[in-house]
N, C-alpha and C positions, 0 to 999 in steps of 0.2 A: 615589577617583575622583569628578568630580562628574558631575552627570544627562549634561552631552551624553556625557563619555569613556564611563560606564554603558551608553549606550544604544547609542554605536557598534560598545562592544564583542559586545556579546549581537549585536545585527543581524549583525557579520561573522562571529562564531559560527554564528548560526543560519543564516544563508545557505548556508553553508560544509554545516552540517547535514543542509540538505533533499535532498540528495540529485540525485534526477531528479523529485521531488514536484513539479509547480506552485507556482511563488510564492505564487499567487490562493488555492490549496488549506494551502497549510502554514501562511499565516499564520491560520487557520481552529483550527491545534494550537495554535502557539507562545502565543496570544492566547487561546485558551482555556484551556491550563494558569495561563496570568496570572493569570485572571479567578479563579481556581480556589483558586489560591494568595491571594489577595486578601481571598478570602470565608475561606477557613479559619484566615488569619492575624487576620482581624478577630475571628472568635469566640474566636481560644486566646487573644490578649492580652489584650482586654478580659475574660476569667475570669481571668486572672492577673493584672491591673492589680488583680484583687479580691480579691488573695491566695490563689487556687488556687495547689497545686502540680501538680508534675508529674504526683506519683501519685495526688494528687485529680482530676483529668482523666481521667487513666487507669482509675479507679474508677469516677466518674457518667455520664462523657462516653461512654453507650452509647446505642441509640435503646431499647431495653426500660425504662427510665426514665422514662416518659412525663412527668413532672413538668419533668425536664431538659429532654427536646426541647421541652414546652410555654415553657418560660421561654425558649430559647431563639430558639424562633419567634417569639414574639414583642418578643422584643429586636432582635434582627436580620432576620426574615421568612425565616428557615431555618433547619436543625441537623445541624452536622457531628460524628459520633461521633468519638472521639481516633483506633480505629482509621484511621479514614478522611481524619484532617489531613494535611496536606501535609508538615509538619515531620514526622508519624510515619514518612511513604513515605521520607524521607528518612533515617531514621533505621533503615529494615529493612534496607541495605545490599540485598548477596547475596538475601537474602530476599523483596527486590520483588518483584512482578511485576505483568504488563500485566494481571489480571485485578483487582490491588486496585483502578486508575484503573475499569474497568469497574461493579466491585461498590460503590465509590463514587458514582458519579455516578447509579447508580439507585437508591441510597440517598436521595441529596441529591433526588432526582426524588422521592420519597416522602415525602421533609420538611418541604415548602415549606410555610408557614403561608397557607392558604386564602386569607387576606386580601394577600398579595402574589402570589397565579397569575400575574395577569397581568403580573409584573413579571419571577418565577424560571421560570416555567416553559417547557420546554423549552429552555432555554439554553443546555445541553451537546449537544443533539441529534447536533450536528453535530462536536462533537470526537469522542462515544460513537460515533456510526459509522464515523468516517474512523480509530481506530485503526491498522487492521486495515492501512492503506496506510501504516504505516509500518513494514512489515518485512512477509517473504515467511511467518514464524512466530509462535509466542510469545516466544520464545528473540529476535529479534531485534526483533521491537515491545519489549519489555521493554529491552532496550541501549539504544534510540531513543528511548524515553521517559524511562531513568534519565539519558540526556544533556541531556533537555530542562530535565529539574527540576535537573539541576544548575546549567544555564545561567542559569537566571531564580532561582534561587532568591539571591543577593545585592542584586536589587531589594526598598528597604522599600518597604511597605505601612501603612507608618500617616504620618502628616503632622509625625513629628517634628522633621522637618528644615525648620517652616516654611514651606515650599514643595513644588510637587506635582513627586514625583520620579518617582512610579508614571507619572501623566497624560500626565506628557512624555513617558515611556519608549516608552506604549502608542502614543500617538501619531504618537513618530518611527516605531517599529516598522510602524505600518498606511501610512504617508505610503511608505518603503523597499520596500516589498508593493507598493505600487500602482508605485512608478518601475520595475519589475521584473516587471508582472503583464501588460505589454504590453493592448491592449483590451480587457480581464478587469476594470483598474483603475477604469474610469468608473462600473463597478457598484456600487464598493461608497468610494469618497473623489473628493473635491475637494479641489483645490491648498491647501494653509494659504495662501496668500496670496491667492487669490480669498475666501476664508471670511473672511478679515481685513477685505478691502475691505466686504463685503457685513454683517459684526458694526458694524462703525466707523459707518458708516451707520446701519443700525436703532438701534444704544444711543444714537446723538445723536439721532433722533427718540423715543426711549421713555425720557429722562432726567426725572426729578420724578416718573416714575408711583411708585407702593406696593405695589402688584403685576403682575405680567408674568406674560402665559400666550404661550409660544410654540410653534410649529407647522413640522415639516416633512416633509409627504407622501410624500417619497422618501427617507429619512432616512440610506440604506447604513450608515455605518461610525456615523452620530453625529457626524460630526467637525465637520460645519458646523453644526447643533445647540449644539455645546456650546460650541463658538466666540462663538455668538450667546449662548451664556447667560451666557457672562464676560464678554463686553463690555457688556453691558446690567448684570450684579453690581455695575460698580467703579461704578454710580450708586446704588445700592441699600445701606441699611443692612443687610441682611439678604439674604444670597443665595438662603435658603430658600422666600425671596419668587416664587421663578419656579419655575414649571410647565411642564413640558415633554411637549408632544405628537408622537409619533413616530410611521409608518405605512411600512413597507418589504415589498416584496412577498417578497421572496427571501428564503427561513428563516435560510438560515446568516448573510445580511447584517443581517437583521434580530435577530437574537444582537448581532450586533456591538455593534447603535447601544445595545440593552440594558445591557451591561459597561460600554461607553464611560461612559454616563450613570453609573453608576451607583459607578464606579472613578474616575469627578470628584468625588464626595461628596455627588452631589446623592440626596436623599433617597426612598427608593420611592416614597411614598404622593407624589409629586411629579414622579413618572414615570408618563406613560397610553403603553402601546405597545401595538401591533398589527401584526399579521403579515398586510396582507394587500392588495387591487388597489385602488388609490386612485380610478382613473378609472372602475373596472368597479362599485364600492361606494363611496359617497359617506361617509366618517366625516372628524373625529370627532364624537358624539353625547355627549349629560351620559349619557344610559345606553347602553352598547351592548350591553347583554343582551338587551332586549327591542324593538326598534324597531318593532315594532306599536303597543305600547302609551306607551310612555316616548322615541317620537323627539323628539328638540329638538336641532337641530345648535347645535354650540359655536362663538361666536364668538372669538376672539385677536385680542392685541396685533399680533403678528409672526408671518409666515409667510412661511419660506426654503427654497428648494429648487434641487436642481440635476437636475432628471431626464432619462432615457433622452430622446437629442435623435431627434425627428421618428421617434417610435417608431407604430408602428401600433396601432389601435385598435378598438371598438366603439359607434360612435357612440351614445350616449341620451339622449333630451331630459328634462331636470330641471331643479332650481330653479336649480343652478349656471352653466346656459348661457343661461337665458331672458334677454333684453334685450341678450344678445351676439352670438349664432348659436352653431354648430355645429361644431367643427374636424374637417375633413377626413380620413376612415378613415385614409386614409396619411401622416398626421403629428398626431400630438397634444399637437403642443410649444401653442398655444393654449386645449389642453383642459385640461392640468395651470395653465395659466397663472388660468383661470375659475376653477377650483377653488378654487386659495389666496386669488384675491382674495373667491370666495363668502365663501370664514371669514374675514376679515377683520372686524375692528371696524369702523366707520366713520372713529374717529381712530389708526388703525392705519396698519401700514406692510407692505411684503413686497417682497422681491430674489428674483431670480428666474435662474439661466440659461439661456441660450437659444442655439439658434445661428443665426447672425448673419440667414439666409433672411424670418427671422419679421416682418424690420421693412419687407419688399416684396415678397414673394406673394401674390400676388395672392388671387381666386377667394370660396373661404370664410375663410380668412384675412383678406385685406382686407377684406372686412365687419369681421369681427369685431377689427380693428386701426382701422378709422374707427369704430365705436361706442366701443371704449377712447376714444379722440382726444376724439369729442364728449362723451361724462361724465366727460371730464378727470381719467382715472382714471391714464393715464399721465404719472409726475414724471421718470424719468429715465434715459436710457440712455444705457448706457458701454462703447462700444466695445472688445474684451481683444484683447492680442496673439494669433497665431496661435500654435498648438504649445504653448500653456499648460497643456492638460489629457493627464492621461497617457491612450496609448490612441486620441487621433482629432489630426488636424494642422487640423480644420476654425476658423473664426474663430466665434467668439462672441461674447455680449452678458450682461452685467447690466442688465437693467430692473428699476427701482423702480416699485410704481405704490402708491396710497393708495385708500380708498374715497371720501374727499372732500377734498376741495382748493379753495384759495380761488384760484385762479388755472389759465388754461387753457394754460398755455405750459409747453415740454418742456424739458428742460436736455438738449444732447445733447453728450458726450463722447466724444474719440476717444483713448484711453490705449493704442494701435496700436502706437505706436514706445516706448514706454518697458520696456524689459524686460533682463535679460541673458540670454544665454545657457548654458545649462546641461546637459549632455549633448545631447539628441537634443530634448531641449524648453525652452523659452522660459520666464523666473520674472519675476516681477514682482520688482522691489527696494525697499525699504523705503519710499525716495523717492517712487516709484511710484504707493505705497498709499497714501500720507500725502496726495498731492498731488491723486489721483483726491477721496479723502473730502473735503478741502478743497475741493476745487471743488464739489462738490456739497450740503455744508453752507453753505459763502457762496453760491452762487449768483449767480456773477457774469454780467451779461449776454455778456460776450464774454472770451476770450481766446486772443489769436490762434494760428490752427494746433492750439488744443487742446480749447476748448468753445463752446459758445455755446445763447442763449435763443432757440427760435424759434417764434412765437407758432400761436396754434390757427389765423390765416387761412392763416399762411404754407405752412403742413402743408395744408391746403381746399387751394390752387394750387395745392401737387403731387401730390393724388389719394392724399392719406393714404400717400405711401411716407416709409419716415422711413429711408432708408439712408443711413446718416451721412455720407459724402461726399458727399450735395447740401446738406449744413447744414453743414459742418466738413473745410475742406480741409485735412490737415495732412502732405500731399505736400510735399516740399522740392523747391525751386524749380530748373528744370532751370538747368543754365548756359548763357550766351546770350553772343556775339560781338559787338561792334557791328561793321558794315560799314567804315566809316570807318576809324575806329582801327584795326581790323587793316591797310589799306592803308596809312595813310598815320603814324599813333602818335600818342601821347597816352592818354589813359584818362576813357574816356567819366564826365560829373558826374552822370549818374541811375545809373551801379554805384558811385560814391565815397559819394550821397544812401542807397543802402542800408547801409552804415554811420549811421545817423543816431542811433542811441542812445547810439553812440560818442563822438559829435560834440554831442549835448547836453550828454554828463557831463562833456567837456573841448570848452568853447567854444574854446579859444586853439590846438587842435591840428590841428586842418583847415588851417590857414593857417597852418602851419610846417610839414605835410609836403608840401602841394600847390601847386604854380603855376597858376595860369588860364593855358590857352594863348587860348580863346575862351571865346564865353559856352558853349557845351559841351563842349569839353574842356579837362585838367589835364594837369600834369606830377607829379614827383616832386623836388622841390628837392634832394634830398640821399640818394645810396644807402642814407646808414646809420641809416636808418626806426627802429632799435633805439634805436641815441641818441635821437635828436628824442623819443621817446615817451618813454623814461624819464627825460631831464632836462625833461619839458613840466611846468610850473607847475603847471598843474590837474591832472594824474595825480601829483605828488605830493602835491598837497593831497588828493585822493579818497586814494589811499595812508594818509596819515596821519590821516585822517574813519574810515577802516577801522579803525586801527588803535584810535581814542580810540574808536570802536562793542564794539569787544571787551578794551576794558581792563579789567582785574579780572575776566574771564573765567573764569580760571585761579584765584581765590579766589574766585568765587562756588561753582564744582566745588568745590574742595577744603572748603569751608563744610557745602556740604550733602550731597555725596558719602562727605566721610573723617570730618570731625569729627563729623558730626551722622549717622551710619549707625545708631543707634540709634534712630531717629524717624521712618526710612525707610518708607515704604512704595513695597516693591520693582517690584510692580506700576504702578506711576503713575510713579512715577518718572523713567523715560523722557519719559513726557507732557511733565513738569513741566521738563526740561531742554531740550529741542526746544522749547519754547516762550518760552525765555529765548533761545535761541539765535533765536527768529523776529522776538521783541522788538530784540532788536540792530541785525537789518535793516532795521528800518522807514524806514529813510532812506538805504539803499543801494543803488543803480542798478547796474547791469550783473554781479553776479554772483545767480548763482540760490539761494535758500535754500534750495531742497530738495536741491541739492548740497552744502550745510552742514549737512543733517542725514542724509544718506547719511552725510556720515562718523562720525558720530555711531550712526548704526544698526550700520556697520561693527562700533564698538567694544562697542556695549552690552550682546553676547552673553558678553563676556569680563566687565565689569562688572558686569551683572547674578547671573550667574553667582555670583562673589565675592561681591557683598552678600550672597546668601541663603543663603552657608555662614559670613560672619562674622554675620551675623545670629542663624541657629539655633544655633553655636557658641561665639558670643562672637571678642572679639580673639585668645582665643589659635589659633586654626586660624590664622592666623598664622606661628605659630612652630610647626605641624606640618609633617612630610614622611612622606611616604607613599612607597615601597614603587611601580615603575611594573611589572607586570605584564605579561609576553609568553607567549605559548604554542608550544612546541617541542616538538619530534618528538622522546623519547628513549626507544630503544629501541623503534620501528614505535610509540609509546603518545603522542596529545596530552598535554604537562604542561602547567603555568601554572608561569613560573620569573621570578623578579626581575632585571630587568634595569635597573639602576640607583635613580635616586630624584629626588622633586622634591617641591618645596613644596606644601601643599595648593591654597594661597593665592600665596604668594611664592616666584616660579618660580626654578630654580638660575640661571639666566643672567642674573638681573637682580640677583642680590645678587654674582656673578661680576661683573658692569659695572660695580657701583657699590663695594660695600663693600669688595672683592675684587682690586679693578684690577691690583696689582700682582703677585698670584699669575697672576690669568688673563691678562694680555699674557705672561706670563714662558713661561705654558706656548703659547700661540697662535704665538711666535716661533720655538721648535720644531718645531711640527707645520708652520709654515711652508717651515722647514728641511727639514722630510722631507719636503717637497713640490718643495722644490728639489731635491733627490738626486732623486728621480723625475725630473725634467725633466733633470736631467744625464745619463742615461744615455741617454734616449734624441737627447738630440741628439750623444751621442758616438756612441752607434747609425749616426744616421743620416747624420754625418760619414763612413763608414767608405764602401769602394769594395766593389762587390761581388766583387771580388780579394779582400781585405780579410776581409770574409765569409766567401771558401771558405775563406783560408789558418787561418781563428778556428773552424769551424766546429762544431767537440766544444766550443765556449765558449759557444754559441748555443743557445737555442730548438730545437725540430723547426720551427717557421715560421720563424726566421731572423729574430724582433722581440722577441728579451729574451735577456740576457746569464742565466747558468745561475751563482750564488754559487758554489756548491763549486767547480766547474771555472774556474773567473776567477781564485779562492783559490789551489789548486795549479798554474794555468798563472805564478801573480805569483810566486810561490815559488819557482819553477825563471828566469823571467828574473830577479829578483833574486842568485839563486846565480851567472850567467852575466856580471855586472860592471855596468859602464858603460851606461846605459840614456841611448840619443839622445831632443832634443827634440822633441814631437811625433811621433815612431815609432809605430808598432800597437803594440811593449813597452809605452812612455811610457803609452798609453790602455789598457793594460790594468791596469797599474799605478795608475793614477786610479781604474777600476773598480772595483778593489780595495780600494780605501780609500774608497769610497762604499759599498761593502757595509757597511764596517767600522762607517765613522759610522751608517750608519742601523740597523743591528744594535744597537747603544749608547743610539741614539738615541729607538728602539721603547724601551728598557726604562727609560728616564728617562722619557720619555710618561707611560709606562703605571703608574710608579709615581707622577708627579707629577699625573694623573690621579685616581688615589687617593686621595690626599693632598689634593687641593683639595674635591672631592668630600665627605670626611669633614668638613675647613673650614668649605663649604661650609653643610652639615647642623647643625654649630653655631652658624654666625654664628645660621643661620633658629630653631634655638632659643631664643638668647638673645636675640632680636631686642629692645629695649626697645619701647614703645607709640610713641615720637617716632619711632624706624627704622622702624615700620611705616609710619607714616604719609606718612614722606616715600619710600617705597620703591611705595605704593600710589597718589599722587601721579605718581612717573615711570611706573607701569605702568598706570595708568586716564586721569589727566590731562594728561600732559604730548603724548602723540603727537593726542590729538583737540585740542590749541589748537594747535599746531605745522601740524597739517593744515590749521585750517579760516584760522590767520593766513596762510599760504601761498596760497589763495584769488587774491588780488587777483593776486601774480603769473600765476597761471594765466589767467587774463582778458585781462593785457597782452601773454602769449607768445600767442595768441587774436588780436587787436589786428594785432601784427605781425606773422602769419603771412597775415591778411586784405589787410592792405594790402601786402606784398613782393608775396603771391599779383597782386594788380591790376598791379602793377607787372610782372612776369614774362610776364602774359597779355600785353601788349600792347607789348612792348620789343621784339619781333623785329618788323619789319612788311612786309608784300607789297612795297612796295616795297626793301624792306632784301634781300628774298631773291631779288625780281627782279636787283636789281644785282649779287649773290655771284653768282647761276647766269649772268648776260652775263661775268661776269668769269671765272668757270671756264670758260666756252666757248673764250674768246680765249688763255687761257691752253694750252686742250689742241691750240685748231687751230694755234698756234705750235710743240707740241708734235710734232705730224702735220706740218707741213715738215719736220721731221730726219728725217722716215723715207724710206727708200728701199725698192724690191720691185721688181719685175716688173709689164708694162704691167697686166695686170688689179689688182695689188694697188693701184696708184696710181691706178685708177679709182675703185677700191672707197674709198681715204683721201679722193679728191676728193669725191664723194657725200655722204661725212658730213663732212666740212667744210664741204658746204650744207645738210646736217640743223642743222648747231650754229651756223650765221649767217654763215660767212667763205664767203671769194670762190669 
């Protein structure tokens, strides 16, 4: 399995798991057994990378050895006895129980090498007590925990695979917690895709530094922490280079961010955490032992946060708020705001969220939002979709601010409408993120509907409110009638002039779909709007500008994708092809490039994927298959049973497509066939009268919607004995029934055998795959669907095009007058109709009456 299937599977385990536990609470176990497993697996290996054995483990590896636990504290800044590994718990079967996790963990509390307290300590606190809620006893916390270690225990924990399989796992695990933990979630994760935005950002402001100290005062899980520490790594020769400062109020949350850090590989003595009220105690401090004597507050690169929005507080005047003001006891979304920018370096940076109120409330806000404005401490704000964060439906904001800036003007963003939908909340899509960081690294002065510069006076005239829709309208325009053209037809030239982008790219085409009736309105010269555009000159010259834009597309991928995967670096990668893909467009109008690398992002989770298992494995993972794993109920007992197989790398269905074809149509055309038989019975079914029905009814269903094989079998048997069977008779169809049993009775066991049989084919071709079949098999499955995608593009534009202009046409082809004359004509029509009638003297008053409602005599 690779990381993502890994990680799905354990989450729908574990979910399946907890019970009636809390989300918010279980993944508090699940993520602490992780963490648990992580450290003990890092001690046993690395004594056996050193030629310990088993039994030499089992011999030193006690804590009354002091010599051991000494070397081992200080190799790693703890020491787990062999009793107390995780592989051991594993290995006492029957013999477990909840009391060894227990006598563990206050083992490992006893271990911790002084010189990492602040890094190990208390970090199980919160699994050590929450036991006890998972089971009503011993007897069944002990079931509850031998299922957990058995779940997590097929995640590695060492980085042999190249890439981080643990990081991802933990991470999708905390991101599934939070989609699941309902309001509980804000406390302790931020969306991966807000942390994306906000890492993308800071690394392109902290690119060329040599070392990075970064900061994030609410820290919950770590995840945007660590986010920001990757993305700031891929500039750095040395990841070891960044320091991380962590402050979380909540103990169990504050564990989290601990492990997280720490199960990324980044190093203790490169981890400062603290457990404790950010607004209520100002840290971090170079000592914080003593802050009588050795205060000195610590300045950083970068400081990111996302804290409790408009949370309450105790107001205090210190260094952090002087020259700002004070935010208001009942919201301290500007107190946390002061804070990160206090630690601030001067050539620093820091992202912040906020909810969306903070950019025009007034009062002690507004102060403290026009003092930002005038020290030009505010760079940038970006307006988020609604519903993006788990837990609240409220809108928010990322603002960037710097401690110095050479310019006083804000760049304000409204990334509002870019989003998909996703359950019950709103994600941002790759496109999204790409296009938000772009905009904010260029820094363009306008663009329309989505950004814009608007300087320090502009912000003075409107009384320091920066609510993004009086700087950035990106409401879609309502639709508007003209007067005119609805009475009388034609199509107004200022709705044809809002096509103009259309009408730059193709001068020749405005004036082959349209007729001037006046100098303001048009016609439509020809209904079939389709034709005109695709035989128009210029749309097939842009057509074919497309097409010489992404020629060799498809071998510059295959270059550095397949032939050259050994040189890769998996990480950038992406970069470096989205930006060849950006390079392309430089001279293309009307379609969107970041909807050329949406598809591109679409695919990358599947290519990336692959590279970093033929990477760590070489070409031959390749030519593995694996075994696909399901879990079944046999005998009231979950098992794990094989349900089929497929490539590691090289999925069955695509060496079935290619190398295969003529095994796999052979079998497709049957299973088609028993697809047919399905649909023939029941439209013999439903041919049948419900006479028909009663006279058949021991043939049928208890519903009366399926024929019954056996009784079909022996009613065919006796009309056959009986002679002469008429055409079309209930015999005739019953008789047909019967031999649609037959075939598909036949038909199942040629499937099912031919199933097998390709299957096995199958699993050979992928063994013996040569290095050339790989490559051109890796090609249709990485390359071939994103150039097909992104050459299809241009059509998408043109079906666009002519749905714009039929649209203009359809609006104003009926017209007031047009409907005036149908409705005089229906009149005269009905009042001719009302002469044929005849009644009694009242009823021909009554016809007369409304023959002067509808206009006749």
């Amino acid at each position: 399995m690779n990381k993502q299937q890994l990680a799905s599977k354990i989450w729908a385990s574990a979910n399946n798991m907890r019970s009636k536990i809390e989300a918010n609470e279980y993944k508090d176990y699940i993520l602490g057994f992780i963490f648990y497993k992580f450290l003990s697996d890092k001690e046993e290996k690395s004594l056996k990378s050193e030629g310990w054995t088993e039994e030499d483990l089992k011999e030193s590896l006690i804590e009354t050895d002091q010599e051991m636990v000494k070397t081992c504290q200080a190799r790693y800044g703890y020491f787990i006895s062999y009793d107390n590994l995780f592989s051991t718990w594993l290995k006492e079967g029957k013999d477990f129980d909840v009391s060894n996790v227990r006598d563990a963990l206050s083992a490992f509390k006893r271990c911790i090498n002084e010189n990492h307290k602040r890094v190990f300590d208390k970090i199980f606190d919160t699994l050590d007590t929450g036991l006890s809620k998972l089971g009503d006893n011993a007897g069944s916390q002990t079931k509850a925990i031998s299922s957990l270690l058995s779940l997590i225990d097929p995640i590695p924990m060492d980085n042999k695979q190249g890439y981080d399989v643990l990081g991802f796992i933990y991470e999708y695990l905390i991101s599934m917690f939070a989609a699941n933990a309902g309001k509980k979630a804000g406390e302790f994760y931020t969306p991966h895709e807000v942390s994306l935005v906000m890492s993308q950002i800071v690394a392109n402001h902290l690119k060329g530094r040599s070392q990075i100290e970064i900061y994030d005062p609410t820290s919950g899980s770590g995840s945007l922490l660590i986010n920001i520490g990757q993305s700031v790594a891929k500039y750095l020769d040395d990841k070891n280079k960044i320091k991380y400062y962590a402050q979380e109020l909540k103990e169990n949350t504050y564990s989290l961010t601990r492990m997280n850090l720490i199960m990324k590989d980044v190093k203790p003595e490169n981890i400062v955490a603290r457990n404790g009220d950010t607004l209520a105690d100002d840290w971090p401090y170079f000592d914080d032992g003593d802050k009588e004597n050795t205060y000195q507050t610590l300045w950083v690169d970068a400081v990111v946060s996302n804290p409790p929005y408009s949370q309450k507080w105790e107001p205090k005047d210190d260094a952090r708020f002087r020259n700002y003001g004070i935010a208001p006891k009942s919201k301290a979304d500007y107190a946390f705001l002061l804070h990160d920018l206090y630690h601030l370096k001067n050539d620093g940076i820091m992202t912040i969220v906020l909810p969306h109120g903070v950019l025009f409330r007034g009062g002690e806000e507004g102060q403290i939002r026009k003092n930002l404005i005038e020290n030009d401490n505010i760079d940038t704000i970006i307006g988020l979709p609604a519903n993006i964060f788990f837990g609240t439906g409220i809108p928010t904001i990322i603002m960037v601010l710097k401690k110095q800036r050479d310019n006083g003007d804000v760049l304000i963003v409204d990334a509002s409408k870019g989003f998909i939908k996703e359950g019950k909340n709103n994600k941002l899509r790759s496109c999204d993120i790409k296009k938000i960081v772009d905009t904010v690294i260029k820094r363009e002065k306008r663009i329309d509907k989505y950004s814009r510069l608007v300087s320090k006076d502009e912000i003075r005239k409107n009384d320091y409110n920066l609510n993004i829709p009086r700087y950035v309208d990106s409401s879609e325009k309502a639709e508007s009638f003209d007067i005119y053209a609805t009475m009388y037809g034609g199509i107004p030239n200022k709705e044809i002039d809002e096509l103009k982008d259309y009408w730059k790219a193709f001068p020749s085409l405005r004036n082959e779909i349209f007729s001037p009736l006046n100098s303001n309105f048009s016609s439509i010269k020809n209904n079939n709007v389709k034709e005109i555009i695709d035989s128009n000159r210029n749309v097939i010259d842009f057509i074919n500008s497309y097409s010489n834009a992404f020629s060799g597309f498809d071998k510059y991928l295959d270059e550095y994708l397949i032939k050259g995967f050994e040189n890769i670096n998996v990480s950038k990668a992406e970069s470096l092809v989205s930006q060849e893909i950006f390079n392309r467009f430089d001279n293309i109008s009307l379609i969107d490039k970041y909807t050329a690398y949406q598809l591109l992002a679409d695919r990358w989770t599947t290519i990336s994927t692959d590279l970093e298992v033929i990477k760590t494995e070489g070409i031959e993972a390749c030519r593995i298959v694996d075994p696909i794993m399901v879990v079944k109920k046999v005998k009231d007992k979950e098992t794990e049973v094989q349900k089929g197989s497929n490539g590691r790398v090289i999925p069955f269905d695509l060496v079935q497509s290619t190398k295969l074809l003529t095994e796999s149509t052979a079998l497709k055309d049957k299973e088609n066939r028993l697809t047919e038989i399905s649909n023939s019975y029941t439209e013999i079914l439903e041919e049948l009268s419900e006479d028909d029905k009663e006279e058949i009814s021991d043939l049928l269903s208890e519903e009366n919607d399926a024929f019954v094989s056996a009784q079909v079998a022996k009613e065919a048997k006796e009309i056959k004995k009986n002679g002469k069977i008429e055409l079309d008779s209930l015999d005739s169809k019953i008789i047909t029934v019967n031999d649609l049993f037959k075939e598909e009775k036949e038909l199942k066991k040629v499937i099912k055998n031919d199933s097998s049989k390709l299957e096995v084919l199958t699993e050979e071709t992928i063994k013996n795959l040569s290095n050339e079949e790989i490559s051109k098999l890796l090609f249709i499955k990485w390359i071939k669907p994103l150039v097909e995608a992104i050459n299809e593009l241009p059509q998408g534009m043109i079906k666009t095009l002519i749905s714009k202009v039929s649209n203009l046409k359809m609006k104003y082809e009926t017209t007031m007058v047009d409907l005036n004359n149908e409705i005089n004509s229906s009149e005269k029509e009905l009042c001719s109709l009302l002469d044929d009638l005849d009644g009694n003297e009242f009823d021909m008053k009554g016809l007369q009456e409304l023959k002067k409602l509808l206009g006749g005599e």
